[in-house]
Backbone as CSV, one residue per row, in Angstrom:
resi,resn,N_x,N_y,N_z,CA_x,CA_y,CA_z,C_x,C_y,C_z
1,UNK,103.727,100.527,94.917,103.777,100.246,96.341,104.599,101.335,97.030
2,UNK,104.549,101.472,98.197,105.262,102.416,99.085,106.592,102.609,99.257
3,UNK,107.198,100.789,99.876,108.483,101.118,100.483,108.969,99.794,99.713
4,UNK,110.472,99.251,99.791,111.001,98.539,99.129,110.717,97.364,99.525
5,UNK,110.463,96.793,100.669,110.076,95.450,101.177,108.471,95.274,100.218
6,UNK,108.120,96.345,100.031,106.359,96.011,99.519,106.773,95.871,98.128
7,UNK,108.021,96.529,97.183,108.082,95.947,96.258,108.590,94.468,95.751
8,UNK,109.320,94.091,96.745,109.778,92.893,97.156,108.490,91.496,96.850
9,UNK,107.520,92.296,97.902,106.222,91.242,98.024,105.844,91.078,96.554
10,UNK,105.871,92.014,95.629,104.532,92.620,94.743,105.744,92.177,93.214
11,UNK,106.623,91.207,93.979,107.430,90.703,92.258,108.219,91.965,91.251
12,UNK,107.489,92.914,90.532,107.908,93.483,89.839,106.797,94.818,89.787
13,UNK,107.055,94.796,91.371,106.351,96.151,92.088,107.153,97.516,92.217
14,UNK,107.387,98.775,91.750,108.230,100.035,92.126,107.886,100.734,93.796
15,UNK,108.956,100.883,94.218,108.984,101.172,95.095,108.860,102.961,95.205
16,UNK,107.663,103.687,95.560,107.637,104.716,95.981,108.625,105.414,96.484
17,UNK,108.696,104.697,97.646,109.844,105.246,99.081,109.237,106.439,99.483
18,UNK,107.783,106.252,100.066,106.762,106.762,100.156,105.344,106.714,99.388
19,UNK,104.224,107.920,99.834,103.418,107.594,99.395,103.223,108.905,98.046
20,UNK,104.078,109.463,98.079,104.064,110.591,96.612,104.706,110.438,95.595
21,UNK,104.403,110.554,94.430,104.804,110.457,93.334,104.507,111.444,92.164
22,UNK,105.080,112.445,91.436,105.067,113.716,90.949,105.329,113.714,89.510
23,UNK,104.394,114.271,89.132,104.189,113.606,87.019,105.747,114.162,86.618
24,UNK,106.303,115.073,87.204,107.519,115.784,86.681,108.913,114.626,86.999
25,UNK,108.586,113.574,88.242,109.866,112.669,88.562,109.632,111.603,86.608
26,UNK,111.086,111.480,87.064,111.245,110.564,86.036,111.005,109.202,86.219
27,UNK,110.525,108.714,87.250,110.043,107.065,87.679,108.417,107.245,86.653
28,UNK,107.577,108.782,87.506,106.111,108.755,86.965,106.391,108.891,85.127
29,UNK,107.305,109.466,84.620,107.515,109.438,83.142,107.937,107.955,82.793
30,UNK,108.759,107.488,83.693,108.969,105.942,82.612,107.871,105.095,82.950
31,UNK,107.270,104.879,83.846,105.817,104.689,83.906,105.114,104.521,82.968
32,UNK,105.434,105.973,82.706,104.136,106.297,81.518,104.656,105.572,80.320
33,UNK,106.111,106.043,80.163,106.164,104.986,78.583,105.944,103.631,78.225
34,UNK,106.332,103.299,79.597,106.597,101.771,79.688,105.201,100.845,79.941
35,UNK,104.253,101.364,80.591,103.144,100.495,80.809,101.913,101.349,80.691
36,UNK,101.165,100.256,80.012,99.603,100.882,79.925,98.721,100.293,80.964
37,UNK,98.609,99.975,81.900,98.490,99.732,83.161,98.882,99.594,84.057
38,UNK,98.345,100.594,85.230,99.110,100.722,86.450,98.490,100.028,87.862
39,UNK,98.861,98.985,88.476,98.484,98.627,89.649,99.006,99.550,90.573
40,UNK,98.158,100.109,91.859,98.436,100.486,93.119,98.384,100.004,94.142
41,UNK,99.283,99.727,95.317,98.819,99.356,96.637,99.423,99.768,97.755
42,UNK,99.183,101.288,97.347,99.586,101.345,98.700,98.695,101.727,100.758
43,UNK,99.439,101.535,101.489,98.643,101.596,102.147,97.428,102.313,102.710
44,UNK,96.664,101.803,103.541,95.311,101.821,103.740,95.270,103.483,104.124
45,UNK,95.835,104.143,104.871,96.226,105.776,105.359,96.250,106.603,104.505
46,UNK,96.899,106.191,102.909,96.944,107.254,101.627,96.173,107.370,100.773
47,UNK,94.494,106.742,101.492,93.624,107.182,100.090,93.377,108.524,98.995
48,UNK,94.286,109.434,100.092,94.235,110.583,99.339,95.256,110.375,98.216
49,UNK,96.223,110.298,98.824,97.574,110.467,97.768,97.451,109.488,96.681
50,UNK,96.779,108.261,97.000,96.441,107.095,96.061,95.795,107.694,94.866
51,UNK,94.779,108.533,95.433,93.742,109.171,94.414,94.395,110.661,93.457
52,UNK,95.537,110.470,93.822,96.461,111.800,93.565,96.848,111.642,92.504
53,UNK,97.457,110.081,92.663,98.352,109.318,92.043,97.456,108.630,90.595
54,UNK,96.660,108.135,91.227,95.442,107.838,90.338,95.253,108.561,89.093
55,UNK,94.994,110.025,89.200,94.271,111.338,89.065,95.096,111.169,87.854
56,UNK,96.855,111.431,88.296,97.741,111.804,87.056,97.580,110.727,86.498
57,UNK,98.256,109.572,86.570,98.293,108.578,85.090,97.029,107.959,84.365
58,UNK,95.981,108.320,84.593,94.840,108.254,83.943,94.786,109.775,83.231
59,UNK,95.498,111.161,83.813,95.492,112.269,82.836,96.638,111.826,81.730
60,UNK,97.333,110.894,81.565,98.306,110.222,80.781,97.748,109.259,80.200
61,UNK,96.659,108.636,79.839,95.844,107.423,79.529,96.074,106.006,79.941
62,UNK,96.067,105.831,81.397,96.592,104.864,81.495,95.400,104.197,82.266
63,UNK,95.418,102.534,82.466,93.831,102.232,83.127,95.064,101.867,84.239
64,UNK,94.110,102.386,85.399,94.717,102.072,86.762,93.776,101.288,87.457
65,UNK,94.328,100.587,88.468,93.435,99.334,89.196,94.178,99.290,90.317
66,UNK,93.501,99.085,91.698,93.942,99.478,93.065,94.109,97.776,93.205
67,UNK,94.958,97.407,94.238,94.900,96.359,94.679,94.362,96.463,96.106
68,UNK,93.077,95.857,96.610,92.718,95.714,98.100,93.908,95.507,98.829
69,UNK,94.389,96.521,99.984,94.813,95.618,101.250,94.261,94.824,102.561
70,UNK,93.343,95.218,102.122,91.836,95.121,103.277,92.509,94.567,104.822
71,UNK,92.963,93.478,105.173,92.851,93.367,106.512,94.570,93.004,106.781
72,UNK,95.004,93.376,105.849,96.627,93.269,106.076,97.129,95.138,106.155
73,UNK,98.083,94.892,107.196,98.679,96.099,107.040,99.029,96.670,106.348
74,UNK,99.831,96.310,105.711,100.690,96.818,104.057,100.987,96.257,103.090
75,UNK,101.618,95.984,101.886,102.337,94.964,101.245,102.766,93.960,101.792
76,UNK,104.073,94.652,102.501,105.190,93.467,102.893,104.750,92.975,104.103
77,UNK,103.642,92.900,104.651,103.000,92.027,105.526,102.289,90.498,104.859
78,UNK,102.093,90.939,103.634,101.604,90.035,102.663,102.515,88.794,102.508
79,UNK,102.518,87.578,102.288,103.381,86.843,101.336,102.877,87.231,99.654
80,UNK,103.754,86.439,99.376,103.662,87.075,97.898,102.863,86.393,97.144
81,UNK,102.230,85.144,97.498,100.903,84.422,96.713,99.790,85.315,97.560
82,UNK,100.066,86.109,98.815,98.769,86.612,98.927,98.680,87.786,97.901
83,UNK,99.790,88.165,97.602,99.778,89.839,97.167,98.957,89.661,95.710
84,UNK,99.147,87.847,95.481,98.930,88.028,93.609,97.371,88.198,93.746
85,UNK,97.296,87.275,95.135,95.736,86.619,95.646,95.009,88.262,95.515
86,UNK,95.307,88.947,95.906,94.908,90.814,96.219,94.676,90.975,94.752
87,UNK,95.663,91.366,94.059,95.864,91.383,93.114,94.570,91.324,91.912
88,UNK,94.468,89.762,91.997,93.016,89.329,91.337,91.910,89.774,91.565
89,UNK,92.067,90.253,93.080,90.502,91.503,93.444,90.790,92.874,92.511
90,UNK,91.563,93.338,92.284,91.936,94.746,91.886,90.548,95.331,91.149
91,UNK,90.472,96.691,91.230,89.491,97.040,90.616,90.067,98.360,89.814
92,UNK,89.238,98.733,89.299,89.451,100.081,87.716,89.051,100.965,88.810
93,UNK,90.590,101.888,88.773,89.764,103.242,89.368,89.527,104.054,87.977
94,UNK,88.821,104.680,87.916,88.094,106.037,86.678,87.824,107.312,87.279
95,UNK,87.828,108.077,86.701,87.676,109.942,86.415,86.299,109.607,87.275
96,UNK,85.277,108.658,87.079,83.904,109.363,87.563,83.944,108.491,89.121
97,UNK,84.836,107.142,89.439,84.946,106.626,90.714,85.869,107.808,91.552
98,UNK,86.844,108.617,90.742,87.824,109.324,91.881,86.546,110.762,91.916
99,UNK,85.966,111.239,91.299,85.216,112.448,91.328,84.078,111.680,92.331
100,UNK,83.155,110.500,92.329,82.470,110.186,93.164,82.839,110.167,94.816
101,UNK,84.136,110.157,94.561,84.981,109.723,95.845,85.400,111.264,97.038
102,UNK,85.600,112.018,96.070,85.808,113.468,96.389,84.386,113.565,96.711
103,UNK,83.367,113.765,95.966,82.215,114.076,96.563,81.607,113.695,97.749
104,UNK,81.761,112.313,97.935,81.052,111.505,98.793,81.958,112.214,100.502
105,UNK,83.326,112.433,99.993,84.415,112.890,101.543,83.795,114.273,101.786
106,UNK,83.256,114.924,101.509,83.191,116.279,101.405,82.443,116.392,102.569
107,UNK,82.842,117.577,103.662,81.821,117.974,104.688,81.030,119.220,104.811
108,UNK,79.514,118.365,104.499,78.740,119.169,104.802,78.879,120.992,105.537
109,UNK,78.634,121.973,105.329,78.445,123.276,105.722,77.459,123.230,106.544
């Protein structure tokens, strides 16, 4: 999640404190040791950086799964039975959904 109130919502959610996160910080390394799946949610504005984020811990083997925010602003707009409620939508992002995704943004010449 982004900011600390959204980890708040999200139980035993890490708080970004933003929307970047850099394979070299040591949060994205204990990450990696510590869990073989990564939920994301952050907001609706960072599909890029989401997909950034994505990109690396799946180059680390990890299965990542987005959580919808769909018609809520952010996390901590959520209560926290909605966030689990989100949650249960989550879907698998993959190498060929983030490469479909790049393709599909791309503008025409």
């Amino acid at each position: 999640v982004e900011g600390p109130i959204d980890a708040i919502k999200a139980s035993n959610g890490v708080a970004l404190l933003g929307s970047t996160l850099r394979e070299t910080s040591k949060l994205f390394q204990e990450i990696c040791k510590r869990k073989d799946k990564v939920f994301l949610a952050l907001d609706q504005d960072a599909e890029k950086k989401k997909n950034q984020i994505a990109k690396l811990f799946l180059n680390y083997g990890l299965d990542v799964y987005e959580i919808p925010i769909n018609n809520y602003e952010d996390v901590g707009s959520m209560s926290k039975e909605q966030f689990q409620q989100q949650k249960l939508l989550s879907k698998q992002i993959t190498a060929d959904y983030l490469f479909y995704n790049k393709i599909s943004n791309m503008e025409l010449v």
